[in-house]
N, CA, C and O atoms as a DFTB+ gen file, in Angstrom:
476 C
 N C O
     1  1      36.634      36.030     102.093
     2  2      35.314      35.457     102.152
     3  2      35.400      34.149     102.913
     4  3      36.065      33.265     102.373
     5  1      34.874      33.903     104.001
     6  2      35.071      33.331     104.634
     7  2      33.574      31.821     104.611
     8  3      32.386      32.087     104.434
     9  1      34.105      30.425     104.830
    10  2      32.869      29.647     104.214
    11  2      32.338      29.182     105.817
    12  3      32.973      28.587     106.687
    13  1      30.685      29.785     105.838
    14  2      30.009      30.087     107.243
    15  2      30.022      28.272     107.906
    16  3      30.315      27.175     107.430
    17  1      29.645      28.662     108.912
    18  2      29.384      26.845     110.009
    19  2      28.889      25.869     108.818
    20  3      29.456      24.857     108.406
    21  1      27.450      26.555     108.293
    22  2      26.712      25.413     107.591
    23  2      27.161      24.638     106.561
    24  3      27.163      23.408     106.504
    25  1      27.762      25.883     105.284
    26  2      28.520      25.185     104.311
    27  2      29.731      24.537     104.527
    28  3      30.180      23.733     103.710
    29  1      30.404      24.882     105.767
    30  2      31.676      23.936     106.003
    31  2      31.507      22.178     106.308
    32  3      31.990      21.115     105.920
    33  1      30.393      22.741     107.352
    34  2      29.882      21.071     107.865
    35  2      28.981      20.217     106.713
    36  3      28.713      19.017     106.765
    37  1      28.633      21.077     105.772
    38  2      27.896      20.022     104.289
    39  2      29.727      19.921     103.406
    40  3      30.098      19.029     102.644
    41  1      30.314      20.809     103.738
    42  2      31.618      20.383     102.473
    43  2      32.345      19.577     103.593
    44  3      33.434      19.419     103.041
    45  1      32.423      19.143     104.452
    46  2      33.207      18.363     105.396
    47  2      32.333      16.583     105.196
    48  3      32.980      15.570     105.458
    49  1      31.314      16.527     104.866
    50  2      30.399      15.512     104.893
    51  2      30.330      14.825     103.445
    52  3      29.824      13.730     103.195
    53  1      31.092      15.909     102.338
    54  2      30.569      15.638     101.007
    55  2      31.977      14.360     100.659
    56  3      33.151      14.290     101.020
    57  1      31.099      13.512      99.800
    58  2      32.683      13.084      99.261
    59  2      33.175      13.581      98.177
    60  3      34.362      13.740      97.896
    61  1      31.738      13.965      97.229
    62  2      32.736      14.485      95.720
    63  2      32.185      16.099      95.729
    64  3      31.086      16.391      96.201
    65  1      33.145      17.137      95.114
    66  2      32.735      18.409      95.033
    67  2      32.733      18.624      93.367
    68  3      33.235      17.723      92.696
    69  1      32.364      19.402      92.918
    70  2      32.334      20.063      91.488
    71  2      33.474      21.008      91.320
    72  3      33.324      22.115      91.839
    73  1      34.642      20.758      90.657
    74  2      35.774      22.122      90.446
    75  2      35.091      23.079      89.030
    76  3      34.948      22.358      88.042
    77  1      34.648      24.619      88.803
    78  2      34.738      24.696      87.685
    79  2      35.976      25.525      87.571
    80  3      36.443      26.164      88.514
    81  1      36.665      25.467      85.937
    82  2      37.620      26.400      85.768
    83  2      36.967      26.864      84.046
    84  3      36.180      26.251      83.324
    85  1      37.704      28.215      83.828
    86  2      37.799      28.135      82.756
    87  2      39.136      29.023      81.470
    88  3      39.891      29.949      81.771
    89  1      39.010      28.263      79.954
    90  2      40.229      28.831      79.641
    91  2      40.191      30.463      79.705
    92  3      39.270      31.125      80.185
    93  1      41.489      31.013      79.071
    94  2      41.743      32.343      78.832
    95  2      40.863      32.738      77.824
    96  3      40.876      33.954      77.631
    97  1      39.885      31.907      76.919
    98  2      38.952      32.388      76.072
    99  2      37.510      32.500      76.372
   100  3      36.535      33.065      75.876
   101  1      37.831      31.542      77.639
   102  2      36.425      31.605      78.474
   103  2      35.560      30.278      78.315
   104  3      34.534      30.180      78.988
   105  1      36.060      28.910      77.160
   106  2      36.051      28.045      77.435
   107  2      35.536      27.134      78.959
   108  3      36.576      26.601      79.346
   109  1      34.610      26.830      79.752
   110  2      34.062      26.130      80.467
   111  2      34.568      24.836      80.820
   112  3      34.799      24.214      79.783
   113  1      34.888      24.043      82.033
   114  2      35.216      22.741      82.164
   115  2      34.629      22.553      83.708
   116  3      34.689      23.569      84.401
   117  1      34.261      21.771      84.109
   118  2      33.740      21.249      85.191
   119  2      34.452      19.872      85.199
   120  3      34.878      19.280      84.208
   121  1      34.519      19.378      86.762
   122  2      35.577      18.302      87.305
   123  2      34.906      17.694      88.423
   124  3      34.895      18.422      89.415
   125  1      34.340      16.573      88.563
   126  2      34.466      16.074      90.124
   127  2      35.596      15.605      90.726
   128  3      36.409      14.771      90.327
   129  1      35.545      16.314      91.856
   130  2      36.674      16.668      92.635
   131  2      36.474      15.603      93.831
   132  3      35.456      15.878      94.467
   133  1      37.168      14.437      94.335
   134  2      36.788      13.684      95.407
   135  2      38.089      13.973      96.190
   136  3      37.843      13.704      97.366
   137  1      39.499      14.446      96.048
   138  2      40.739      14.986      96.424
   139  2      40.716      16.513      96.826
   140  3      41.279      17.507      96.368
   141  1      39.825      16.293      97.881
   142  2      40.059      18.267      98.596
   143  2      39.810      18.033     100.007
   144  3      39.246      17.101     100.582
   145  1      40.581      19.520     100.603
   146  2      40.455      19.515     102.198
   147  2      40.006      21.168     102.078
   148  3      40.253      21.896     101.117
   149  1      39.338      21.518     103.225
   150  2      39.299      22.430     103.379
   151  2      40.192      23.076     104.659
   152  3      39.893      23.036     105.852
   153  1      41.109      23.543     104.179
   154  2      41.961      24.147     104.924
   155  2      42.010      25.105     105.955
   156  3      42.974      25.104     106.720
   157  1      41.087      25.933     106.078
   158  2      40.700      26.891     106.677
   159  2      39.216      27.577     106.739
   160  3      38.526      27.040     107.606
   161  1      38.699      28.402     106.189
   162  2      37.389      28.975     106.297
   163  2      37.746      29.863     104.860
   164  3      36.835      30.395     104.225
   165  1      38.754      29.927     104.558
   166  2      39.257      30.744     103.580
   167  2      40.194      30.184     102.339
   168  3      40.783      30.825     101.469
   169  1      40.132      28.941     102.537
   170  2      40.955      27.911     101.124
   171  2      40.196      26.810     101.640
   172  3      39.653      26.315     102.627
   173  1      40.487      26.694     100.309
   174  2      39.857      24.866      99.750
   175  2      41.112      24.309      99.155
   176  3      41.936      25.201      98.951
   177  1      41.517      23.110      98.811
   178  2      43.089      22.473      98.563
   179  2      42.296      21.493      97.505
   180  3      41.271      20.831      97.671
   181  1      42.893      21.598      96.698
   182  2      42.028      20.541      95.396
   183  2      43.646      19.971      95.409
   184  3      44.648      20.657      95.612
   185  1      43.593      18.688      95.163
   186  2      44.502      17.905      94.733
   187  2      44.738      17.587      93.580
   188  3      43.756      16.989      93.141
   189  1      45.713      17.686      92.669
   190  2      46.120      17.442      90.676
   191  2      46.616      16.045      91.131
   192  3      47.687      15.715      91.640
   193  1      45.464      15.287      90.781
   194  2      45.986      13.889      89.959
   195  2      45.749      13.271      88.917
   196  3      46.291      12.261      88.468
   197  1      44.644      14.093      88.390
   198  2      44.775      13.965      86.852
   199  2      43.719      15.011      86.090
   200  3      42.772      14.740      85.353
   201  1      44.260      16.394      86.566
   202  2      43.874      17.436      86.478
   203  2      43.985      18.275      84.805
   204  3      43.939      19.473      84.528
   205  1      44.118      17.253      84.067
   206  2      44.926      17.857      83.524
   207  2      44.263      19.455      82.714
   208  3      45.025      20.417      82.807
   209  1      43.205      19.638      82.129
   210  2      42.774      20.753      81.970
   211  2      42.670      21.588      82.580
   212  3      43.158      22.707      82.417
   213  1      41.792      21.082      83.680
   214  2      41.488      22.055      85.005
   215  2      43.007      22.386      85.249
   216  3      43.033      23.616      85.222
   217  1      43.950      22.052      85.413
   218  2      45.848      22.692      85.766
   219  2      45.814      23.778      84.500
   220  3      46.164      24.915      84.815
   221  1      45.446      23.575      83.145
   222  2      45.766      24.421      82.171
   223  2      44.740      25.598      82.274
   224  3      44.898      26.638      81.634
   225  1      43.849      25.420      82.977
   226  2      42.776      26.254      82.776
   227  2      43.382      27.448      83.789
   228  3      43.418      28.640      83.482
   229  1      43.883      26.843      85.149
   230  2      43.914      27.887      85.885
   231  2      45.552      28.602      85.670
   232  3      45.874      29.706      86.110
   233  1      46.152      27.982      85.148
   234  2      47.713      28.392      84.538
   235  2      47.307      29.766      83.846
   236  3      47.985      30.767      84.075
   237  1      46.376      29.811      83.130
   238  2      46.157      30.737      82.051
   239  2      44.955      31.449      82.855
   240  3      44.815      32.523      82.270
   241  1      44.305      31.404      83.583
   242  2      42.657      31.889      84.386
   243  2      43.127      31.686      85.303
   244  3      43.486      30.517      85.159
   245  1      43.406      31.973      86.189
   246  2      43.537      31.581      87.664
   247  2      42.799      32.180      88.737
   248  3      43.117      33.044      89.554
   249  1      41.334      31.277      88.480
   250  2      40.124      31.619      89.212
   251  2      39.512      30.364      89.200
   252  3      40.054      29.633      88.371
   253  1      38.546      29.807      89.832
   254  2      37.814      28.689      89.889
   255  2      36.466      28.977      90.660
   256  3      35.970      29.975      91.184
   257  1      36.094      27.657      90.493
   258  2      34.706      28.249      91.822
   259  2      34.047      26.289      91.949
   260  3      33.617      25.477      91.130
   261  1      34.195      26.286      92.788
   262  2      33.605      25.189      93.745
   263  2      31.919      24.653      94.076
   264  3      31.186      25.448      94.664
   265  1      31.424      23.404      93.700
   266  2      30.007      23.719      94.075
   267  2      29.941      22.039      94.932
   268  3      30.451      20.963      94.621
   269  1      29.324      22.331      95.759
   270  2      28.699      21.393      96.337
   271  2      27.014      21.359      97.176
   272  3      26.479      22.440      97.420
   273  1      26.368      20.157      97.522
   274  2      24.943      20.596      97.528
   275  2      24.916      19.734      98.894
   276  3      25.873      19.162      99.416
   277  1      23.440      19.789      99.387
   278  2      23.070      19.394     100.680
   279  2      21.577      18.725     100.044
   280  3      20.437      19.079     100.346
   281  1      22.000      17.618      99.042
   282  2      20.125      16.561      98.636
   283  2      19.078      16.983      99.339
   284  3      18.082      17.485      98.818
   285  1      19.265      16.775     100.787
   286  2      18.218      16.100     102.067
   287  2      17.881      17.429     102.141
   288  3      16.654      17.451     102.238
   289  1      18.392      18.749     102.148
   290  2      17.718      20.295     102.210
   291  2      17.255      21.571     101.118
   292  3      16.796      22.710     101.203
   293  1      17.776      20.410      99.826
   294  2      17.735      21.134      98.890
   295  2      18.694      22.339      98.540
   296  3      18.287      23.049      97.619
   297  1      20.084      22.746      99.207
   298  2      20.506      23.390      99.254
   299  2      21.822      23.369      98.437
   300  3      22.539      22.374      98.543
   301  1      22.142      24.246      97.745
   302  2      23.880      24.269      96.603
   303  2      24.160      25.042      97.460
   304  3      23.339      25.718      98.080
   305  1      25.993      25.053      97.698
   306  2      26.637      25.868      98.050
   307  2      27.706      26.307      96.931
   308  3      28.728      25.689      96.634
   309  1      27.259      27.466      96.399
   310  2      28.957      28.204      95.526
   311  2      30.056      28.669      96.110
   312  3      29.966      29.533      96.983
   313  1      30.992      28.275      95.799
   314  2      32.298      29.466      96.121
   315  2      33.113      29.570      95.504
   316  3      33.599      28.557      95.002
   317  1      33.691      30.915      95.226
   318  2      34.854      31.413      94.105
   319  2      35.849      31.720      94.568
   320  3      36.007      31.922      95.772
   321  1      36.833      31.828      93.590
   322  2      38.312      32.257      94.304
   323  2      39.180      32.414      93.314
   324  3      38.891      32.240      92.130
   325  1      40.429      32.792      93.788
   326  2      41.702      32.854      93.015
   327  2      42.451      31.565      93.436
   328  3      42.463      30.778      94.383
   329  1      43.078      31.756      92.230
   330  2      43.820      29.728      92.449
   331  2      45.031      29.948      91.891
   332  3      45.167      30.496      90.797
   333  1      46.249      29.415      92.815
   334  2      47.746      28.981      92.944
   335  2      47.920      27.021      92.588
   336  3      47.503      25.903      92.892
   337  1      48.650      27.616      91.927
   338  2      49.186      26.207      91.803
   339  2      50.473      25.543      91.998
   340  3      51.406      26.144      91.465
   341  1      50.732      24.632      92.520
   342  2      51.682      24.016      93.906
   343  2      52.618      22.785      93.473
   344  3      52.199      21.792      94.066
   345  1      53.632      22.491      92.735
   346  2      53.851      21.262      92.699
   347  2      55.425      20.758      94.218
   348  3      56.116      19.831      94.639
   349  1      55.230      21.685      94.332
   350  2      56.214      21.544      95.702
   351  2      56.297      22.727      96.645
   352  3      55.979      23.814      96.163
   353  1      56.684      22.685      97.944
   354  2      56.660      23.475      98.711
   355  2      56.049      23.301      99.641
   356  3      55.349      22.289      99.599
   357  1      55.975      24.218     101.027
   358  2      55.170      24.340     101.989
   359  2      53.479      23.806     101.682
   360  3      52.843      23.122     102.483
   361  1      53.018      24.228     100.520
   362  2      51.496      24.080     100.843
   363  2      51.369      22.569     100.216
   364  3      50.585      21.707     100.615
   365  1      52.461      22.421      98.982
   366  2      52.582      20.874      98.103
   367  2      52.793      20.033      99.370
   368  3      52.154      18.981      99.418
   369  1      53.658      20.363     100.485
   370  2      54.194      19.109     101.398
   371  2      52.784      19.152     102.160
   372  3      52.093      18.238     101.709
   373  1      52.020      19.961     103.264
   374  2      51.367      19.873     104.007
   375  2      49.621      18.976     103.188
   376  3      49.045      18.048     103.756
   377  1      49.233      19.486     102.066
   378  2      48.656      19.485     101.067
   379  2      48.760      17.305     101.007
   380  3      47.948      16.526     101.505
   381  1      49.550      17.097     100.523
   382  2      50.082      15.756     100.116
   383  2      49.566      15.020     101.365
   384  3      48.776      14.077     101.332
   385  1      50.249      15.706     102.760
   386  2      50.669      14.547     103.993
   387  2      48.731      14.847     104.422
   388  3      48.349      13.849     105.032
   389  1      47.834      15.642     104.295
   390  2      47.049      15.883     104.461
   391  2      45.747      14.546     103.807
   392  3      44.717      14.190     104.379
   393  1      46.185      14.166     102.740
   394  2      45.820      13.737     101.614
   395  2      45.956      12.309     101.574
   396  3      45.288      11.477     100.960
   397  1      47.403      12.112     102.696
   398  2      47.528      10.834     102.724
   399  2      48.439      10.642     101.733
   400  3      48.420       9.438     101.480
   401  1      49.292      11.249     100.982
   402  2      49.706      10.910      99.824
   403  2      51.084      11.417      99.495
   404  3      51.450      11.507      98.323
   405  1      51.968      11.800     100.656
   406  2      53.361      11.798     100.508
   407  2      54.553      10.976     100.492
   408  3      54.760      10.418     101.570
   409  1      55.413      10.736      99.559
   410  2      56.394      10.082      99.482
   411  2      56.848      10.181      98.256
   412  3      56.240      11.028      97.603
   413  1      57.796       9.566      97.623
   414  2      58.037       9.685      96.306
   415  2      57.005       8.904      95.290
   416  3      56.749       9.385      94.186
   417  1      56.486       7.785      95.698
   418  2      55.279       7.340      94.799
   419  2      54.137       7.718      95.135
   420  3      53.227       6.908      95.310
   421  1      54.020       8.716      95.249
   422  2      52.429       9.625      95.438
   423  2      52.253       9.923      93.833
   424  3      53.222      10.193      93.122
   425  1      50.498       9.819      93.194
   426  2      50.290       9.909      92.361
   427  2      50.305      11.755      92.220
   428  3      50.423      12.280      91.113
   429  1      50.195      12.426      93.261
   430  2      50.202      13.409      93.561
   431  2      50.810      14.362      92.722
   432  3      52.011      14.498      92.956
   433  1      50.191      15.322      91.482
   434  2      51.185      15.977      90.477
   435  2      51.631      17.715      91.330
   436  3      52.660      18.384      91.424
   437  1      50.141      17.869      91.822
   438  2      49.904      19.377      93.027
   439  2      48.993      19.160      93.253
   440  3      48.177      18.255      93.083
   441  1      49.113      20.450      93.885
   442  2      47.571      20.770      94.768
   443  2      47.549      22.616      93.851
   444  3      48.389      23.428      93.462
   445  1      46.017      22.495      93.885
   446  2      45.374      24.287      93.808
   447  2      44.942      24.670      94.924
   448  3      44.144      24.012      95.592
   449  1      45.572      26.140      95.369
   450  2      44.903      26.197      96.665
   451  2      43.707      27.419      95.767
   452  3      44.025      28.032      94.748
   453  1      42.929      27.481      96.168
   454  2      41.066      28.371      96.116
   455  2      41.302      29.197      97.169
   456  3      40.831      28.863      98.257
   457  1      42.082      30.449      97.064
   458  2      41.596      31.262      98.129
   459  2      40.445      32.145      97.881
   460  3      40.276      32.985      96.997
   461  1      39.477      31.665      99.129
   462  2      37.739      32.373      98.580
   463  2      37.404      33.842      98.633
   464  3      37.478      34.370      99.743
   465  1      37.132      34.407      97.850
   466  2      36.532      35.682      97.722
   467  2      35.257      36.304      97.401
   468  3      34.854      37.459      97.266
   469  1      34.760      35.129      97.325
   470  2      33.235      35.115      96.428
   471  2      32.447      33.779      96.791
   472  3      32.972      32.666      96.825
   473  1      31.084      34.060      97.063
   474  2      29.870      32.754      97.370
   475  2      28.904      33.167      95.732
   476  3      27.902      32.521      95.426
């Protein structure tokens, strides 16, 4: 599922996004998210810096869904996905240096990558 011109250029403009996750019982949590890139047309990169539910939520659920809005048009954008979680590696290093936030004192715990499958 790929996120079209419009919603990229309102999530490229936004500063804070909405993460929701929820537990394995189905438990609900919502997060403003001001630590994300959009990586492609097809991931979103949420950054764990003090994630701490939202990390437990998707440990056990590993699904999320993303909301952000456009005020001035009246417009929400949803998107869902399956979610990995990263505390090192290829997507942890690129993820971090992306972020601004590599080295050994990065508050940086991971990153979730959102690969989208769902609006």
């Amino acid at each position: 599922m790929a996120i079209d011109k419009s919603a990229r250029n309102q999530l490229e403009s936004q500063v804070t996004i909405i993460l929701g996750t929820a537990s394995k019982t189905g438990e609900p949590n919502l997060a403003p998210i001001a630590l994300y890139w959009l990586r492609d047309e097809n991931a979103i990169i949420i950054g764990d810096m003090y994630l701490r539910t939202a990390k437990d939520n998707i440990l056990e659920n590993p699904r999320a869904q993303v909301c952000f809005w456009d005020e001035a048009n009246h417009k929400t954008f949803k998107f869902s996905g399956s979610v990995t979680y990263h505390t090192d590696g290829p997507e942890f290093d690129t993820a971090a240096e992306q972020f601004g936030l590599s080295g050994d004192t990065s508050d940086l715990k991971g990153v979730m990558v959102i690969s989208l499958d769902q609006d």
